[in-house]
C-alpha positions, -999 to +999 in steps of 0.1 A: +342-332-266+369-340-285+370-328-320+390-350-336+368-383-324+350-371-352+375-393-378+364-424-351+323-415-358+303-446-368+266-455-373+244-471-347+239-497-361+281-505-372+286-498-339+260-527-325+274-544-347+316-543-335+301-544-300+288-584-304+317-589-320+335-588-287+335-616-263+316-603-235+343-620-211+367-595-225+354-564-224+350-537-193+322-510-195+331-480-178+304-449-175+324-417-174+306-381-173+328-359-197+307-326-185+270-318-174+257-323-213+276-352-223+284-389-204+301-422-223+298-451-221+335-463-229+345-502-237+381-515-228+396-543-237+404-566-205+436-579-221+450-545-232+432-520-213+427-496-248+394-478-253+378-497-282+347-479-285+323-452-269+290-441-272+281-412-255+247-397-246+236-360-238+210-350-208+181-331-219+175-314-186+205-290-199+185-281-231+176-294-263+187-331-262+213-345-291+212-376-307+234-404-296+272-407-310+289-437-318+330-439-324+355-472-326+386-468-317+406-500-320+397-536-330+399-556-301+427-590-302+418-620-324+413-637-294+390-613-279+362-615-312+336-637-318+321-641-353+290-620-359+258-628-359+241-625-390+213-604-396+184-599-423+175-566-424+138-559-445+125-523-454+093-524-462+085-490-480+048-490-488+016-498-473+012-524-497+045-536-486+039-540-453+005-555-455+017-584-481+045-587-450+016-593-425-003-615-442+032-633-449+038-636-410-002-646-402-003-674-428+030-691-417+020-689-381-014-702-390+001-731-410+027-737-379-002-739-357-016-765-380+011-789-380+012-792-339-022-802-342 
């Protein structure tokens, strides 16, 4: 592992997140094992050929398994992006919470069901 990729380190979720953004027409995947512990999955631009992004995983079978690491490279071309989708994200923090957010969901779906009657 590379120490510096550390400076390149993004969330999961920032890293979904530049991965839509590229057209999947112009992107390569390529799954590279880097040693017994560690194996990426590297994206490339087809137009360039530049790493844009990795993500690479660790095998538990050589001892306590890591979490997953993300890292972006380089923004792909103008041409090679799409816009994001957009996303709600809701964090529901108490019991209370998430039961108001239930009954939410079950009376909408009732009240769907109602109008294709």
């Amino acid at each position: 592992m590379n120490l510096n990729n550390s400076i390149y380190e993004v969330t999961r979720g920032e890293y979904k997140g530049f991965v839509e953004q590229i057209k999947p027409e112009c992107r390569r995947v390529e799954v590279v094992e880097i040693d017994k512990r560690h194996t990426a999955a590297k994206i490339f631009s087809l137009k360039t050929g530049k790493c844009l992004s990795s993500r690479v995983s660790y095998t538990a079978e050589y001892g306590e398994p890591e979490p997953e690491k993300y890292y972006v490279f380089e923004m792909p071309d103008d041409d090679e992006r799409q816009a994001p989708i957009p996303k709600q994200q809701i964090v529901l923090e108490t019991k209370e919470e998430v039961q108001a957010f239930f009954d939410f969901l079950a009376k909408k779906a009732k009240e769907e069901n109602n109008n294709d009657d």
